[in-house]
C-alpha positions as CSV (number, residue, x, y, z in Angstrom):
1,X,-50.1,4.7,80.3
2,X,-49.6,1.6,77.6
3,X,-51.3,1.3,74.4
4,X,-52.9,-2.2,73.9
5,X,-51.4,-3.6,71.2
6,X,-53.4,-5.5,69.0
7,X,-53.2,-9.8,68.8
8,X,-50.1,-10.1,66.4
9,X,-50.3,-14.2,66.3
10,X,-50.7,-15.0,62.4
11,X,-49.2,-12.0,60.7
12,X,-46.2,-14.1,60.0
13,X,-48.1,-16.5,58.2
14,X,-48.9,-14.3,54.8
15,X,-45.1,-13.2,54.6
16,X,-44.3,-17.0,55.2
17,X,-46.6,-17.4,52.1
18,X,-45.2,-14.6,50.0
19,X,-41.7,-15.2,50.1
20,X,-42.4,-19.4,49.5
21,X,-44.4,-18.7,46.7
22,X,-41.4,-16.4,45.0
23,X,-38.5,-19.2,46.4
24,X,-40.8,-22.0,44.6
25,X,-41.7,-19.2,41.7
26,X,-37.7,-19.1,41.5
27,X,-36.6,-22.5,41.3
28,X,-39.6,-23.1,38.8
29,X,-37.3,-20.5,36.5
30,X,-34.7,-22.2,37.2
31,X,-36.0,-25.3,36.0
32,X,-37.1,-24.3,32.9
33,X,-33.6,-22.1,32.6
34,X,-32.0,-25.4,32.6
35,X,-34.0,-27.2,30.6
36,X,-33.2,-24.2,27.6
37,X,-29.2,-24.7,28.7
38,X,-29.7,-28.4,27.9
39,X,-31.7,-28.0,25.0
40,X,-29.0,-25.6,23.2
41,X,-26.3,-27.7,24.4
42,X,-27.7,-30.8,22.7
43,X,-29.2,-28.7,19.2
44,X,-25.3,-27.1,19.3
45,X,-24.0,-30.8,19.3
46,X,-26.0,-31.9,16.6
47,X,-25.8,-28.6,14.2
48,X,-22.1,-28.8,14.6
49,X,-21.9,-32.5,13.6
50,X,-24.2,-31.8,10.5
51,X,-22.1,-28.9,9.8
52,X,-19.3,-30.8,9.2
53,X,-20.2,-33.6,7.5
54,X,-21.6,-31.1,5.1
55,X,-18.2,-29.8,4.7
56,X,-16.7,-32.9,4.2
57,X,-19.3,-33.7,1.3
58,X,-18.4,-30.5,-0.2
59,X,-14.2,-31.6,0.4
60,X,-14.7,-34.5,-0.9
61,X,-16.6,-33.2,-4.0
62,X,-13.6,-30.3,-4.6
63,X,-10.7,-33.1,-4.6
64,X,-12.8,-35.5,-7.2
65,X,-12.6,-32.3,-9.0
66,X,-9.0,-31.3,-8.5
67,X,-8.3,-35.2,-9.1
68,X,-9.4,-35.0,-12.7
69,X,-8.0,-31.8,-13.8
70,X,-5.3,-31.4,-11.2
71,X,-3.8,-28.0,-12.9
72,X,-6.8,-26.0,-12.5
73,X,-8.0,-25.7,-9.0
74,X,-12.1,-25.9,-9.1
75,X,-14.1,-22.4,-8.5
76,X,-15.7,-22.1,-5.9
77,X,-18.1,-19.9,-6.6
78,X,-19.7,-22.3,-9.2
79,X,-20.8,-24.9,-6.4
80,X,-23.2,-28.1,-6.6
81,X,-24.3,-28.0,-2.6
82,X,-27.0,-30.4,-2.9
83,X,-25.1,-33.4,-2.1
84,X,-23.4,-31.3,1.2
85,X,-26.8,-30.2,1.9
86,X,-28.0,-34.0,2.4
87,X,-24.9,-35.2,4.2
88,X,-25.7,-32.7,6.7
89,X,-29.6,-33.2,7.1
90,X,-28.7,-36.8,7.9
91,X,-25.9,-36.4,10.2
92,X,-28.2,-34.0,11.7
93,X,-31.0,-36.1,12.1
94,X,-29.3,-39.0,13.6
95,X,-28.0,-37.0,16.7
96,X,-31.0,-35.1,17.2
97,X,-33.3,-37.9,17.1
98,X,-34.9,-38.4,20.6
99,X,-32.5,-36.4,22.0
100,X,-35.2,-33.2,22.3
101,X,-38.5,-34.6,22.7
102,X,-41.2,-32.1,22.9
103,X,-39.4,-29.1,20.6
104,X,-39.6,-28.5,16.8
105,X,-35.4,-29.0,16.3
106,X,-36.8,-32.2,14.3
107,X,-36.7,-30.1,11.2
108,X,-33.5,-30.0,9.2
109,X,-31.3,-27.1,9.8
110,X,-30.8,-24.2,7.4
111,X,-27.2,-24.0,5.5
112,X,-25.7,-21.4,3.8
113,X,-22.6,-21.5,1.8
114,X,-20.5,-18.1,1.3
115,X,-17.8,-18.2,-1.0
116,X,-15.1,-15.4,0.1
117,X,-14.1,-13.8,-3.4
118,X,-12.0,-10.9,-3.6
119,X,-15.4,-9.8,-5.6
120,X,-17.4,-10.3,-3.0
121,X,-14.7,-8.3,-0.3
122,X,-14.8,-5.6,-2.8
123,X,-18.1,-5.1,-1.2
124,X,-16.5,-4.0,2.0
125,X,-14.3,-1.3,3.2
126,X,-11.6,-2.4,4.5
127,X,-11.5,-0.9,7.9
128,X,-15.5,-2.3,8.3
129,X,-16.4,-5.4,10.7
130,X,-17.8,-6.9,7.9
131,X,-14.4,-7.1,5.7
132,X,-12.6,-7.9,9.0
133,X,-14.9,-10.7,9.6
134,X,-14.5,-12.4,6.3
135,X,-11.1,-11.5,4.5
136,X,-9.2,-14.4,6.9
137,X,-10.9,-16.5,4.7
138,X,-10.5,-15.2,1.1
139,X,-10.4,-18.1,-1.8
140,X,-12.5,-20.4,1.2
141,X,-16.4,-21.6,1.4
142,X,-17.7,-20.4,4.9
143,X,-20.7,-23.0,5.7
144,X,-22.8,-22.3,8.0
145,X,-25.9,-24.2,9.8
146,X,-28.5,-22.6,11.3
147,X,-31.0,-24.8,13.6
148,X,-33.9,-23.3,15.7
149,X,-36.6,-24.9,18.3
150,X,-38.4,-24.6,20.8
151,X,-38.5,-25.1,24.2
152,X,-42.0,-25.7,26.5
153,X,-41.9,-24.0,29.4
154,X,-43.5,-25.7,32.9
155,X,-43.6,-22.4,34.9
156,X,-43.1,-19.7,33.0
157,X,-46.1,-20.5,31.2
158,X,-47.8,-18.6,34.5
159,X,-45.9,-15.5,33.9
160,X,-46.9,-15.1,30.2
161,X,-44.3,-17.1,28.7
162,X,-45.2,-20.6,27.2
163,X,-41.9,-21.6,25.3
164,X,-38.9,-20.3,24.9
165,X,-37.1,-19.8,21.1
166,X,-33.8,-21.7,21.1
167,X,-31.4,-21.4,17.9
168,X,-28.3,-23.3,17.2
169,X,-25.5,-22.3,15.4
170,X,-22.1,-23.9,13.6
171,X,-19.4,-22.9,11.1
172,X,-16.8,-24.6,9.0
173,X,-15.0,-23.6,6.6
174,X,-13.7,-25.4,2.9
175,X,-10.8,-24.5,1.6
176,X,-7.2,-25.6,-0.2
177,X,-4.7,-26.3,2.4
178,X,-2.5,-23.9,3.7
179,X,0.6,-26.0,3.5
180,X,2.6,-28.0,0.8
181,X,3.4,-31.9,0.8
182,X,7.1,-32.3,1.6
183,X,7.3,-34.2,-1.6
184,X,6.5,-31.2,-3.8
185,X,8.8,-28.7,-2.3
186,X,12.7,-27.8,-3.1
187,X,14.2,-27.9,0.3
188,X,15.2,-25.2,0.4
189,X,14.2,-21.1,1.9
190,X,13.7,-18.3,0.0
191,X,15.6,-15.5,2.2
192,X,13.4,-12.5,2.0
193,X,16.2,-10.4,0.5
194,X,18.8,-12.7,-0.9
195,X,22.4,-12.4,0.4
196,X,23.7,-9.5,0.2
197,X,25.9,-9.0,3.9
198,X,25.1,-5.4,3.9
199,X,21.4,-6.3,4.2
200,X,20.2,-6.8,7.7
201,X,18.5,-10.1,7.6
202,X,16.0,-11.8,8.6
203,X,14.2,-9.3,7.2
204,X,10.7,-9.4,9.5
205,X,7.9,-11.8,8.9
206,X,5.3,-9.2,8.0
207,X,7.8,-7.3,5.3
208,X,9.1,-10.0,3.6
209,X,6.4,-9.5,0.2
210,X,8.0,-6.2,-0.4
211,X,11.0,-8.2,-1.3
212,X,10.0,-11.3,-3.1
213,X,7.7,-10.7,-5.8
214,X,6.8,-12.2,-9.0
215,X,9.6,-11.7,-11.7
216,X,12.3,-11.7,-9.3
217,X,15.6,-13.9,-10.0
218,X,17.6,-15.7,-8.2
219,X,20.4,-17.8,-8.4
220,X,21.0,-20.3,-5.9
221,X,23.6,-22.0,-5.3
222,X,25.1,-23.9,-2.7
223,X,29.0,-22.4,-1.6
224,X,31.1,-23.6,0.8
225,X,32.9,-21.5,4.1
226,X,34.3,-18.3,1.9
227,X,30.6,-18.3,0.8
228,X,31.2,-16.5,-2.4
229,X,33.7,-19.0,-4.3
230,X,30.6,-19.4,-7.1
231,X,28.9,-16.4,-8.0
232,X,29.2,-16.7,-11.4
233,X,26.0,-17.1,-13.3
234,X,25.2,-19.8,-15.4
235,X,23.7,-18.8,-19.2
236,X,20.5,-17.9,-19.4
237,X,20.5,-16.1,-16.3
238,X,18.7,-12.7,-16.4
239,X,20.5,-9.2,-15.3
240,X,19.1,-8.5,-12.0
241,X,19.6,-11.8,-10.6
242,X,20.1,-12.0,-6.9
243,X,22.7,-14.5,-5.9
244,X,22.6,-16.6,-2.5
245,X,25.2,-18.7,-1.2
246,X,23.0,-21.4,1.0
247,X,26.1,-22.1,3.1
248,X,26.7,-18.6,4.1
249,X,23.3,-18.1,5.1
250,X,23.1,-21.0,7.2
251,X,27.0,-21.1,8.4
252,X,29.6,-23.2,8.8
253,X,28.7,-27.1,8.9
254,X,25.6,-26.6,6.9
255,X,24.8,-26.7,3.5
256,X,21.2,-24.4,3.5
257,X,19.3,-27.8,2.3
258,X,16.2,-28.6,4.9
259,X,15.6,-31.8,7.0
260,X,12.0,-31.9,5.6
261,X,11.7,-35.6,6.3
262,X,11.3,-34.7,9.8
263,X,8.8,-31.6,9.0
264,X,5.6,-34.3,8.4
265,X,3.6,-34.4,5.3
266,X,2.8,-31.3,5.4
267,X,5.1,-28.1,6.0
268,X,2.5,-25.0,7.2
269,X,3.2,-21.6,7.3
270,X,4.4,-20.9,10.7
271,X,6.3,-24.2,11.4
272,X,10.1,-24.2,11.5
273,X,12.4,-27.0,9.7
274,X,15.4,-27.5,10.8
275,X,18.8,-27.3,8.8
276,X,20.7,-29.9,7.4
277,X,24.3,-30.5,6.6
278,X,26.2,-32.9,4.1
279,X,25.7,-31.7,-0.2
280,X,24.1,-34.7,-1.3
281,X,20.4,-32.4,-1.8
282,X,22.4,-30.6,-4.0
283,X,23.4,-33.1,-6.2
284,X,19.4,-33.6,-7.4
285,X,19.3,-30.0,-7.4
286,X,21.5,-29.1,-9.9
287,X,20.1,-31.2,-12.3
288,X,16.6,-29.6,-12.1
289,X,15.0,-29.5,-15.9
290,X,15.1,-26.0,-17.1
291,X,11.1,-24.9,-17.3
292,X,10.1,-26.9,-14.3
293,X,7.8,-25.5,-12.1
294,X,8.9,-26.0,-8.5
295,X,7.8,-24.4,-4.9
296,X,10.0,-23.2,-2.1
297,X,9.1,-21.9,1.3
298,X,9.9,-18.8,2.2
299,X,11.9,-18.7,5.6
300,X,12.1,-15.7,8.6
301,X,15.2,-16.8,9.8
302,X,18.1,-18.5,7.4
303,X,21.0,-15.6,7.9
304,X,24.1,-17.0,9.6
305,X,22.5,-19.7,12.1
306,X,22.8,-23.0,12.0
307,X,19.6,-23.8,13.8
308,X,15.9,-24.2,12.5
309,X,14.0,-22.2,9.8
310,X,10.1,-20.4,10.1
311,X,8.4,-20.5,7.6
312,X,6.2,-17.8,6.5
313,X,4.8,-18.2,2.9
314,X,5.8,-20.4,-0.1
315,X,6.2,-19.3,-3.8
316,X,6.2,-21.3,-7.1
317,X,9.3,-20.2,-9.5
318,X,10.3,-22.0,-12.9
319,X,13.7,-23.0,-13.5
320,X,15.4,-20.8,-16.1
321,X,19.0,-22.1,-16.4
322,X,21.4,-24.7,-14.1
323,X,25.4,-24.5,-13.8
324,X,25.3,-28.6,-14.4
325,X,27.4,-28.7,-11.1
326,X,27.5,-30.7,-8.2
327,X,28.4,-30.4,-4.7
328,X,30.2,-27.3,-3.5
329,X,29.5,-25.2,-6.5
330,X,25.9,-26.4,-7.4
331,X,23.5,-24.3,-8.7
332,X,20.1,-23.2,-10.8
333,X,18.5,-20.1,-11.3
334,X,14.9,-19.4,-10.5
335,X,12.2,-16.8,-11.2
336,X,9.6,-16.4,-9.2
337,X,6.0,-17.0,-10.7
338,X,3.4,-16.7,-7.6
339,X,4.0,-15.2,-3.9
340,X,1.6,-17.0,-1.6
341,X,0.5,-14.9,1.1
342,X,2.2,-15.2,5.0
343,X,-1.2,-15.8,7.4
344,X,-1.8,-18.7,8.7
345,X,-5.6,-19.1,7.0
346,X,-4.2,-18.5,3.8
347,X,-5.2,-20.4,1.0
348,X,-2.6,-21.7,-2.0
349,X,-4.7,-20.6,-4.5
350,X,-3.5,-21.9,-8.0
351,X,-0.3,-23.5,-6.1
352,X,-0.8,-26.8,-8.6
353,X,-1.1,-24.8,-11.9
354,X,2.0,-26.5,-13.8
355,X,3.8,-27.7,-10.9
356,X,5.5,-31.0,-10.2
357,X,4.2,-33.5,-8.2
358,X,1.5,-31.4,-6.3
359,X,-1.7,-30.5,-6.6
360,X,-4.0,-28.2,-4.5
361,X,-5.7,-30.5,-1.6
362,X,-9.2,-29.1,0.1
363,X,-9.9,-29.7,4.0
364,X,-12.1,-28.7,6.3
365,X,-12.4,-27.5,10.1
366,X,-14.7,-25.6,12.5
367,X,-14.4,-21.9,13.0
368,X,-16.3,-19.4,15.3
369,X,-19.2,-18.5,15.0
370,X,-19.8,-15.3,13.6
């Protein structure tokens, strides 16, 4: 016998309710979601533009500085932000405005300027997250922006949630450039060991400071195919002097000088220059005053190739004696003052203390967040 089953028209129609209240409930979320994504996109926009023009200021301010005393790079840790401080607010300002109606981001974001001291990574082990974090930028200003809002929500207000926090974030950095003007450098490399043909060189990037130090000699001079026709050195030259023959380290056809015409303004550490042929760079060379302060790059790669050079640090060295030759048998000797260290963040700290035609330059840029 069959059980009566009950009338079952209408049931549907609560589920039908249910699951269109939760598919409206959801692309209310979704609304407001979106609304947060655009709101942080925009604040990001503005924070990062204010962070940078507060860099600049602060750039700009460093190179007056370094304009009027050119052999003493500025401290950094001795810093008048106030000026940076208003550049920002009003870059800030000007991209914001309108842009986030119904939010709080009208007020001016918070910066903060960190000055990354060997003091101050003392403070640090250095296997900690913290020292890892800032030691890329030792002798830098890390500015940071901080900007925070809020945004009104339409629906979530019915869960509990009125408005949603929103913070934007953006980092620069200040610091001397991490290359040397053309202009202001000898053209030629520092091998990281000199020339001795027992020595397997290039000695590798990351070993090079165990070899160049301050105090070391050298005497450079430029040679010819035998390579060692001129290793006699001139007066004046201390005992321990290493001697390099440019033309042995760079091979037949080439004289060790660099093309740095065609390196730009600016050679960085990690760029190559190529090699050059012909003596006539030797000819200004030799006459170098004695007690000149001069840089040279330090190079990866200059042992018996004719092709470019990478460079992976600079020092500054003061001229201690010259042989008064020119061409084949030209020559100077060199001690090393300063060893400028081989990342690519690295900062030339004191690089324009007493040398010729150069002086430390500030510049700015945007790095991640941390």
């Amino acid at each position: 016998m069959r059980v009566p089953v009950g009338d079952r028209r209408g049931q549907a129609l609560p589920i039908t309710v249910l699951f269109s209240a939760l598919i409206v409930g959801a692309a209310a979320l979704t609304v407001d979601v979106g609304r947060v994504y655009v709101m942080r996109n925009q604040a990001s926009a503005a924070v990062s533009a204010a962070v940078l023009a507060a860099a600049q200021t602060l750039t700009h301010e460093l190179n007056l500085e370094v304009a009027a005393n050119p052999t003493q790079p500025p401290s950094i840790t001795t810093l008048d932000t106030a000026d940076a401080i208003a550049a920002g607010d009003a870059v800030y300002q000007s991209n914001i405005k309108s842009a986030l109606r119904g939010s709080n981001f009208d007020q001016n974001p918070t910066f903060t300027f960190q000055p990354v001291t060997t003091q101050y990574l003392s403070g640090y082990s250095p296997s900690s997250p913290q020292y890892q974090k800032w030691s890329p930028y030792q002798g830098m200003v890390v500015v940071q922006a901080v900007a925070q809002g809020t945004a009104p929500m339409d629906f979530a207000v019915m869960l509990g949630v009125p408005k949603s926090t929103v913070t934007a974030q953006s980092t620069a950095m200040v610091g001397l450039q991490n290359g040397v003007p053309t202009s202001a450098l000898l053209p030629l490399a520092i091998p990281a060991s000199g020339d001795d043909p027992s020595a397997s060189l290039p000695i590798p990037s990351n070993t090079w400071e165990q070899y160049i130090a301050p105090g070391q000699t050298y005497y450079l001079y430029r040679g010819n195919s035998s390579g060692k026709e001129d290793c006699s050195f001139p007066p004046g030259t201390p005992t321990g002097a290493i001697a390099v023959s440019y033309h042995n380290l760079f091979g037949a056809g080439n004289d060790g000088a660099l093309a740095l015409n065609s390196a730009g303004t600016y050679v960085d550490i990690g760029s190559s220059v190529q090699g050059q042929t012909g003596s006539a760079e030797w000819n200004t060379l030799s006459s170098l005053p004695v007690g000149e302060t001069v840089i040279l790059p330090v190079g990866d790669s200059v042992h018996n190739g004719s092709g470019s050079v990478q460079m992976v640090g600079f020092v500054t060295a003061k001229v201690l004696a010259s042989n008064g030759e020119q061409g084949t048998n030209a020559g100077f000797v060199i001690q090393i003052t300063n060893v400028h260290a081989a990342t690519t963040l690295a900062s030339l700290e004191g690089v324009g203390s007493g040398s010729s035609s150069y002086s430390p330059t500030f510049s700015y840029r945007l790095i991640p967040n941390f």
